[in-house]
PDB file as gemmi writes it, atoms N, CA and C in Angstrom:
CRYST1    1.000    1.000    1.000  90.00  90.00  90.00 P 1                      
ATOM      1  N   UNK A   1     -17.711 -80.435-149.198  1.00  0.00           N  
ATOM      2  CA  UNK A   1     -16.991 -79.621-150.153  1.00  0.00           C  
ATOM      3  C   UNK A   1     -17.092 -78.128-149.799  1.00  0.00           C  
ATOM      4  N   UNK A   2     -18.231 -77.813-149.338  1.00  0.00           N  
ATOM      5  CA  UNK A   2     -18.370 -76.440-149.109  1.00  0.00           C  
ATOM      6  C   UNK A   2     -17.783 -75.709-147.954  1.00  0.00           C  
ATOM      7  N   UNK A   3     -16.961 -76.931-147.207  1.00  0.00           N  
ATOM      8  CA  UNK A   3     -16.499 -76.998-145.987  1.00  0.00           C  
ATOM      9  C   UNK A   3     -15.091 -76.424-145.850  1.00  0.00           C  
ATOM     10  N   UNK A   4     -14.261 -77.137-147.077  1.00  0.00           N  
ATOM     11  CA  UNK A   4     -12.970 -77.093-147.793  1.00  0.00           C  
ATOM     12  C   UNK A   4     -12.931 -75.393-148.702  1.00  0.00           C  
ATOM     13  N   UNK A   5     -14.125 -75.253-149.257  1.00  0.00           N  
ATOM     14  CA  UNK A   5     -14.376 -73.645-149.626  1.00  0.00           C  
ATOM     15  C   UNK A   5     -14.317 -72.918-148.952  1.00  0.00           C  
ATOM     16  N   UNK A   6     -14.428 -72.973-147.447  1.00  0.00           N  
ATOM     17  CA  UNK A   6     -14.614 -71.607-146.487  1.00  0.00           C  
ATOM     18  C   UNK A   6     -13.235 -71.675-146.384  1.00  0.00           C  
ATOM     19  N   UNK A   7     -12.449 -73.015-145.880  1.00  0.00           N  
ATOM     20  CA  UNK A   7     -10.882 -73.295-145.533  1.00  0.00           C  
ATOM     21  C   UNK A   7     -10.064 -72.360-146.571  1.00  0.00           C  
ATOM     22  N   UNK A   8     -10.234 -72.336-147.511  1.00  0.00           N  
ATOM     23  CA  UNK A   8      -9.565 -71.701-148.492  1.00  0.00           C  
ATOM     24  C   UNK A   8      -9.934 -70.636-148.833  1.00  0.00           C  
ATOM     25  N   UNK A   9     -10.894 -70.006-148.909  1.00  0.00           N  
ATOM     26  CA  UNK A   9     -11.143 -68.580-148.650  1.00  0.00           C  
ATOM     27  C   UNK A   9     -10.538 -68.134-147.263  1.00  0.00           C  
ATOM     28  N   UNK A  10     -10.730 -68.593-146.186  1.00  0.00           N  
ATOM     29  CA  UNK A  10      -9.732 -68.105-144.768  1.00  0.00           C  
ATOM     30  C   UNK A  10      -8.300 -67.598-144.723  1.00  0.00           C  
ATOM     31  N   UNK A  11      -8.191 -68.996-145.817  1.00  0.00           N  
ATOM     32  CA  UNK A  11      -6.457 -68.766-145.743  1.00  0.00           C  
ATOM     33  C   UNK A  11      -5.676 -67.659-146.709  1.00  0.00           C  
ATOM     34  N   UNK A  12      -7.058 -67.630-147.871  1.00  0.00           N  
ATOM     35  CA  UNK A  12      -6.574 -66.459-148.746  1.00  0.00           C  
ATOM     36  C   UNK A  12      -6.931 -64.966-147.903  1.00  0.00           C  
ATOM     37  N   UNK A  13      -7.880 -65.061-147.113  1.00  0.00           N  
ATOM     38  CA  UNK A  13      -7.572 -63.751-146.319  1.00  0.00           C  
ATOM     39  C   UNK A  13      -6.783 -63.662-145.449  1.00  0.00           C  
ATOM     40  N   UNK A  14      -6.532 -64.862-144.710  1.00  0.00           N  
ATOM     41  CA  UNK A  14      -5.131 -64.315-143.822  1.00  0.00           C  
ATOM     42  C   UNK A  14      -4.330 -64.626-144.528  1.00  0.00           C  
ATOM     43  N   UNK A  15      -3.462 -64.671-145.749  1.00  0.00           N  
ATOM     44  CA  UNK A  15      -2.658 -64.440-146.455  1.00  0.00           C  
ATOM     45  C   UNK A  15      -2.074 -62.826-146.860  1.00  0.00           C  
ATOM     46  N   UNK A  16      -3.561 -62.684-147.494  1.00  0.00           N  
ATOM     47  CA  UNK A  16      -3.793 -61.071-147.952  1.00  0.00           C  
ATOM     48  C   UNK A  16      -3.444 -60.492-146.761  1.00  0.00           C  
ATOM     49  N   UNK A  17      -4.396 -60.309-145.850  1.00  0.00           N  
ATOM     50  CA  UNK A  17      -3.929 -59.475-144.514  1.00  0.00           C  
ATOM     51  C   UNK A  17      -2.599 -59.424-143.901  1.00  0.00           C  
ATOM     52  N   UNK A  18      -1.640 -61.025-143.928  1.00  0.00           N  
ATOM     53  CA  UNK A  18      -0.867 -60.631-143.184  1.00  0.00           C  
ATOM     54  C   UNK A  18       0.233 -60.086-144.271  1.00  0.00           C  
ATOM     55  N   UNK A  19       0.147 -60.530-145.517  1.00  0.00           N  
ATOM     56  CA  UNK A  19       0.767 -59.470-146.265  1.00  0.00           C  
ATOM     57  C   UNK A  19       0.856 -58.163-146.495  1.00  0.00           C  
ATOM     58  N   UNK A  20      -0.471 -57.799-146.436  1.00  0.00           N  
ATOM     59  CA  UNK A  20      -0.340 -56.342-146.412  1.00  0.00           C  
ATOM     60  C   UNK A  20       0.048 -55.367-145.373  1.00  0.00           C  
ATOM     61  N   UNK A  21      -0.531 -56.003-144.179  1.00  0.00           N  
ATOM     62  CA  UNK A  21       0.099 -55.484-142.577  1.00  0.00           C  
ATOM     63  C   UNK A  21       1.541 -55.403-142.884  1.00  0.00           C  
ATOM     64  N   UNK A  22       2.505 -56.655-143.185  1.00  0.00           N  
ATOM     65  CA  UNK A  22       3.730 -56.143-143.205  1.00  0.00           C  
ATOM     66  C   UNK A  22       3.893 -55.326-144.118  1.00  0.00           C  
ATOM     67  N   UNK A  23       3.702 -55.461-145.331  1.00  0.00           N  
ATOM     68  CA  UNK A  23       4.321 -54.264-146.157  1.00  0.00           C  
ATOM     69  C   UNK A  23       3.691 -53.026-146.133  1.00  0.00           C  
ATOM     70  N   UNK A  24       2.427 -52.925-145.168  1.00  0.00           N  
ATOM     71  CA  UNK A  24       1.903 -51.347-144.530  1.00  0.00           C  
ATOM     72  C   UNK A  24       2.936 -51.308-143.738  1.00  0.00           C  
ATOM     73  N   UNK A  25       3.767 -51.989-142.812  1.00  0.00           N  
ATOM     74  CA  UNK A  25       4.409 -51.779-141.776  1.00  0.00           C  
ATOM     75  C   UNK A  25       5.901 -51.012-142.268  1.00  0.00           C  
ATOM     76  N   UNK A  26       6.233 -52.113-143.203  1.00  0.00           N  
ATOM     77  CA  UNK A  26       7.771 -51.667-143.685  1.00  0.00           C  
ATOM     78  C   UNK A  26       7.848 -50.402-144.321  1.00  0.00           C  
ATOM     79  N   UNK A  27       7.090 -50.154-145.149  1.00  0.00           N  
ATOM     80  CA  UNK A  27       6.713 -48.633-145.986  1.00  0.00           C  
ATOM     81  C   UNK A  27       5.324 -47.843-145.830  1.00  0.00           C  
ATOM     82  N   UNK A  28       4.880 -46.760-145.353  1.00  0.00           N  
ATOM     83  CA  UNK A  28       3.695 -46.483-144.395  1.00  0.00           C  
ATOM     84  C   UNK A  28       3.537 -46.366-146.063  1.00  0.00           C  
ATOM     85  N   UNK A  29       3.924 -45.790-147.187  1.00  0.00           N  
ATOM     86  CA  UNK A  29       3.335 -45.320-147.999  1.00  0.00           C  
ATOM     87  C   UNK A  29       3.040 -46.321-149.190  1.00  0.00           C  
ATOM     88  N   UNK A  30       3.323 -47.795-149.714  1.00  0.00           N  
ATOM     89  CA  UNK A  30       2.927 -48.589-150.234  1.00  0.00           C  
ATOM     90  C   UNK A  30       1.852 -49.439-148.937  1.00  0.00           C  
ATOM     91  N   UNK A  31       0.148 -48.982-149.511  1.00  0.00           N  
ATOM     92  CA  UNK A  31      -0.856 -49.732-149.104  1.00  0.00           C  
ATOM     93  C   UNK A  31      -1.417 -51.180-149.622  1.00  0.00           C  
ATOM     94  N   UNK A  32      -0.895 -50.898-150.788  1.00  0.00           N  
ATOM     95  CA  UNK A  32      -0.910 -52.465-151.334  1.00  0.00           C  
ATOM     96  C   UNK A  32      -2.597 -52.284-151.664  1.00  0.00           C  
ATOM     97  N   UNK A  33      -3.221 -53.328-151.965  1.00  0.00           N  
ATOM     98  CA  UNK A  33      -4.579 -53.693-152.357  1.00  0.00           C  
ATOM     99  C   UNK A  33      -5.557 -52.553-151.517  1.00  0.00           C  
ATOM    100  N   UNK A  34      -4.935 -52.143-150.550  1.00  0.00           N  
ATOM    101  CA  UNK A  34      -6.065 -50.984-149.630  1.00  0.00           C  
ATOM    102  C   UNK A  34      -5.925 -49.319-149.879  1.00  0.00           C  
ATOM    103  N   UNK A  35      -4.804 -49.213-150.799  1.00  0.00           N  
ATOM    104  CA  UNK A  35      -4.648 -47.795-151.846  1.00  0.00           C  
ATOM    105  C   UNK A  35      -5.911 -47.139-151.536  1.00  0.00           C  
ATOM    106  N   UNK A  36      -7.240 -47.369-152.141  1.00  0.00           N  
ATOM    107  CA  UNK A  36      -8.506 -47.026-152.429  1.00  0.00           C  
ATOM    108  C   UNK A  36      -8.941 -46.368-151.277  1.00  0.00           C  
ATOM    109  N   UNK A  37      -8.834 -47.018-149.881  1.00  0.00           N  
ATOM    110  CA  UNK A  37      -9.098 -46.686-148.867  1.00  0.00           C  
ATOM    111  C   UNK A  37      -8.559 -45.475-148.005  1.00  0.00           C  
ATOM    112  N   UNK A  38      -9.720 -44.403-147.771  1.00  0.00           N  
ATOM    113  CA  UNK A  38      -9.283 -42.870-147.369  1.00  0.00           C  
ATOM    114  C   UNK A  38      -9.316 -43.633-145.693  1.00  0.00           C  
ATOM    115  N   UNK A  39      -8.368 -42.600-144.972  1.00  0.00           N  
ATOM    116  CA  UNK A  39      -8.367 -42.689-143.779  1.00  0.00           C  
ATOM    117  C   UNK A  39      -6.977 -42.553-143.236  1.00  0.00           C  
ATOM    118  N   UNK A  40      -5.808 -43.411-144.337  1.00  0.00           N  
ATOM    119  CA  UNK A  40      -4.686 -42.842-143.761  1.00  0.00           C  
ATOM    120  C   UNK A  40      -4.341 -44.296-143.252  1.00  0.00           C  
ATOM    121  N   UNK A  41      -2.943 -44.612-142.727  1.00  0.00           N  
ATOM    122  CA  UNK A  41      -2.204 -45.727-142.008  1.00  0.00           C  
ATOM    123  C   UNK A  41      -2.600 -46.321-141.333  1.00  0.00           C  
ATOM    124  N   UNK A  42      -3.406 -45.668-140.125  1.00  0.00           N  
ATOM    125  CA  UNK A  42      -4.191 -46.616-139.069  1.00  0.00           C  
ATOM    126  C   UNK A  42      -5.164 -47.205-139.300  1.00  0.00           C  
ATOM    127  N   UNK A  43      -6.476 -46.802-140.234  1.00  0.00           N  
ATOM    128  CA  UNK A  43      -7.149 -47.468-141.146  1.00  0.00           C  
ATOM    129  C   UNK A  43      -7.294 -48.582-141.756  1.00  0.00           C  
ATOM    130  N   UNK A  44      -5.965 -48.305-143.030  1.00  0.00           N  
ATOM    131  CA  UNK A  44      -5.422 -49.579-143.430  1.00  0.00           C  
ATOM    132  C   UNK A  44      -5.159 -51.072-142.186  1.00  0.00           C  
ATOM    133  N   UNK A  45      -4.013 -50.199-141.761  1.00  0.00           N  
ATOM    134  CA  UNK A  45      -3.411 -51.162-140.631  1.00  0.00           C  
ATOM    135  C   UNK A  45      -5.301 -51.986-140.007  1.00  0.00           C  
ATOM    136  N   UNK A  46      -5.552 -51.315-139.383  1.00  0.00           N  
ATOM    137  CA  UNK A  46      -6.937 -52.068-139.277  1.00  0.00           C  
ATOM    138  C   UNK A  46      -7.565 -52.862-139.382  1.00  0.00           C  
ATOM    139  N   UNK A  47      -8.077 -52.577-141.048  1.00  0.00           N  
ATOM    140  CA  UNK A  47      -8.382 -53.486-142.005  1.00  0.00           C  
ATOM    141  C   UNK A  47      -7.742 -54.451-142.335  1.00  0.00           C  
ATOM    142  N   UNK A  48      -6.467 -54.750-142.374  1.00  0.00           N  
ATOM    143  CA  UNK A  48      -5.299 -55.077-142.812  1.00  0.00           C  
ATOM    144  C   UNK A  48      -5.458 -56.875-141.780  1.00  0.00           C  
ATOM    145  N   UNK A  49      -5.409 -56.219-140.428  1.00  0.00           N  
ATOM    146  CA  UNK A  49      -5.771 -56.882-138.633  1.00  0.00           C  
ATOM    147  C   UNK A  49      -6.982 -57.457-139.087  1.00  0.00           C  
ATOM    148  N   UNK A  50      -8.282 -56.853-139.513  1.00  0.00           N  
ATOM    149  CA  UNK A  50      -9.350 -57.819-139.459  1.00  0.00           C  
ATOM    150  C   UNK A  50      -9.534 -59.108-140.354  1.00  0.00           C  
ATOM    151  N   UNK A  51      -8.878 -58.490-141.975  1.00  0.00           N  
ATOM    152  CA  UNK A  51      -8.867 -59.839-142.565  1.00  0.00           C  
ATOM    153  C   UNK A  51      -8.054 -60.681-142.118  1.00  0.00           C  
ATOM    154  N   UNK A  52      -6.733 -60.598-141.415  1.00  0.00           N  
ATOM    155  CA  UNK A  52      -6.237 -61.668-140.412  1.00  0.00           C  
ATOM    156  C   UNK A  52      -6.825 -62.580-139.886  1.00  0.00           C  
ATOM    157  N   UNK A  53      -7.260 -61.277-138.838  1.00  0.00           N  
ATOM    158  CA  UNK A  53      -8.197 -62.301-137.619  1.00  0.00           C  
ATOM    159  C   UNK A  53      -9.610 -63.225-137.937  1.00  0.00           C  
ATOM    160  N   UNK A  54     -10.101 -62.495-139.408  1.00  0.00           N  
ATOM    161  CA  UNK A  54     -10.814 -63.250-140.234  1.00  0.00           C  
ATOM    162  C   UNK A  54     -10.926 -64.609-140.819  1.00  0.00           C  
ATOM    163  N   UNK A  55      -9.817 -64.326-141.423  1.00  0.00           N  
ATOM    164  CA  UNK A  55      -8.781 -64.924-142.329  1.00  0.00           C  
ATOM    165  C   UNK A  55      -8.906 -66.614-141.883  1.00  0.00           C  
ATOM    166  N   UNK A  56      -8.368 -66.458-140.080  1.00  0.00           N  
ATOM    167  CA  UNK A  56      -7.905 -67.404-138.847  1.00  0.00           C  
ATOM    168  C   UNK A  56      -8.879 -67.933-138.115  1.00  0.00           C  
ATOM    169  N   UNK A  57     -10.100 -67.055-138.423  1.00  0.00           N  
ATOM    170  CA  UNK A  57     -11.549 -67.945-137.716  1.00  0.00           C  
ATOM    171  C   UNK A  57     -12.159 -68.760-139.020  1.00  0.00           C  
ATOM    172  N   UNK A  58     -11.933 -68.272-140.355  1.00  0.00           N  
ATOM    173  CA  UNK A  58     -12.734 -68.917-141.473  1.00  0.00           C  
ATOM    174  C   UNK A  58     -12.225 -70.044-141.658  1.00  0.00           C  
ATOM    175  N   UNK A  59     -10.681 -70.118-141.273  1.00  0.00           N  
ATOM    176  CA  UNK A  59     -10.292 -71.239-141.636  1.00  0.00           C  
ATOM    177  C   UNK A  59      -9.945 -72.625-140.536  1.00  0.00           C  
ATOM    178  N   UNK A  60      -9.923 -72.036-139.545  1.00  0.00           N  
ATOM    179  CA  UNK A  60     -10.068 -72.991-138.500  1.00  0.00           C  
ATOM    180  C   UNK A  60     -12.042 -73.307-138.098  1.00  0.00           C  
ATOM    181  N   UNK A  61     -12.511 -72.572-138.819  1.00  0.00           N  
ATOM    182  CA  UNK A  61     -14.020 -73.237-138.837  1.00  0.00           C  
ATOM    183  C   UNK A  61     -14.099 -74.468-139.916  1.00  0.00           C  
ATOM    184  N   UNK A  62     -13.491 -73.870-140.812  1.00  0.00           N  
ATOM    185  CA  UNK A  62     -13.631 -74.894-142.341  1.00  0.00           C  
ATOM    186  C   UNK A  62     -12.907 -76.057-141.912  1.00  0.00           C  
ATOM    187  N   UNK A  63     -11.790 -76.221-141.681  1.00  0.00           N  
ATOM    188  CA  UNK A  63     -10.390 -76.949-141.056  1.00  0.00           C  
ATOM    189  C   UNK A  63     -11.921 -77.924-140.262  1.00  0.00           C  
ATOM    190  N   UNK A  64     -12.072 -77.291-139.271  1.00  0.00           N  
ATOM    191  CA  UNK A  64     -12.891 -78.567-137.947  1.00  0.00           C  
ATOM    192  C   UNK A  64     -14.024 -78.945-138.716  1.00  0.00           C  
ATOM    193  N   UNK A  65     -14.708 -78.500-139.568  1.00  0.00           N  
ATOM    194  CA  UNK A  65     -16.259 -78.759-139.924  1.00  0.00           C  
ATOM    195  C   UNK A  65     -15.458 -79.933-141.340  1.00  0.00           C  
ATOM    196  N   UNK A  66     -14.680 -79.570-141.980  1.00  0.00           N  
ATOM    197  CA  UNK A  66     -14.205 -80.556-143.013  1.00  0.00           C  
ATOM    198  C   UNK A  66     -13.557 -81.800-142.237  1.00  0.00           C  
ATOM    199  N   UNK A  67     -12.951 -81.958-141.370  1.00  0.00           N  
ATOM    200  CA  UNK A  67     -12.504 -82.881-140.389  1.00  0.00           C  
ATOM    201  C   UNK A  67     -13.383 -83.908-139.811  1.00  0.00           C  
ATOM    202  N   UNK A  68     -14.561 -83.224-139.293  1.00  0.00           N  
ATOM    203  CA  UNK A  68     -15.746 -83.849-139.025  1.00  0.00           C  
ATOM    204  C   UNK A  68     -16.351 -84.511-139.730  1.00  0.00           C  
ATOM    205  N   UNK A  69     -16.630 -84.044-140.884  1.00  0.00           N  
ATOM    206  CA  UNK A  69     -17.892 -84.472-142.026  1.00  0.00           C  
ATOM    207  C   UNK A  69     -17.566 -85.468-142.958  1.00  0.00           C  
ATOM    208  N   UNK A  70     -16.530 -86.733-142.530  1.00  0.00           N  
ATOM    209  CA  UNK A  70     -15.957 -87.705-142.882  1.00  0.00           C  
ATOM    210  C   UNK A  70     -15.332 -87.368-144.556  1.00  0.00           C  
ATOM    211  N   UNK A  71     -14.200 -85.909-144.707  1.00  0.00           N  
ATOM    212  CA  UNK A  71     -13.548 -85.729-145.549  1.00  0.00           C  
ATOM    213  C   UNK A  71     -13.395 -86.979-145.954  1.00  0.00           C  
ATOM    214  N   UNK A  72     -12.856 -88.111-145.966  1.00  0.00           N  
ATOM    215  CA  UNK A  72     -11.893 -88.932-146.602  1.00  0.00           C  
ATOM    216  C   UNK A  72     -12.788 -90.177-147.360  1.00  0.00           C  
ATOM    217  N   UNK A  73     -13.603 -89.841-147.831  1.00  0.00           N  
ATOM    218  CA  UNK A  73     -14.888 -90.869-148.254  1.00  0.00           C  
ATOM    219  C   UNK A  73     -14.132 -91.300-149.123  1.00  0.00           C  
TER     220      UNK A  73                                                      
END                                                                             
């Protein structure tokens, strides 16, 4: 179960991320959820990239470790 928890936390960050990357992209000046954050566009954009790439390792860890651990009992 706790396996299926990381899967879905992954996907809600690469969700978030790749949402916000585009709409940092389309309008430099709507940051979306990263407002808060001083630094300016490239920053964001950044941050934006890591929960992605985050996002895409949490959930392809969860994905193989739930696969393994005889999900289908």
């Amino acid at each position: 179960m706790k396996h299926v928890t990381v899967l879905v936390i992954g996907m809600l960050l690469l969700v978030l991320g790749a949402q916000g990357a585009i709409r940092l992209l389309a309008d430099h000046g709507d940051a979306g959820l990263l407002t808060w954050l001083p630094g300016g566009f490239a920053v964001r954009l950044a941050c934006y990239a890591v929960a992605v790439v985050a996002g895409a390792a949490l959930a392809g860890w969860g994905s193989r470790k739930a696969r393994q651990g005889g999900h289908g009992r």
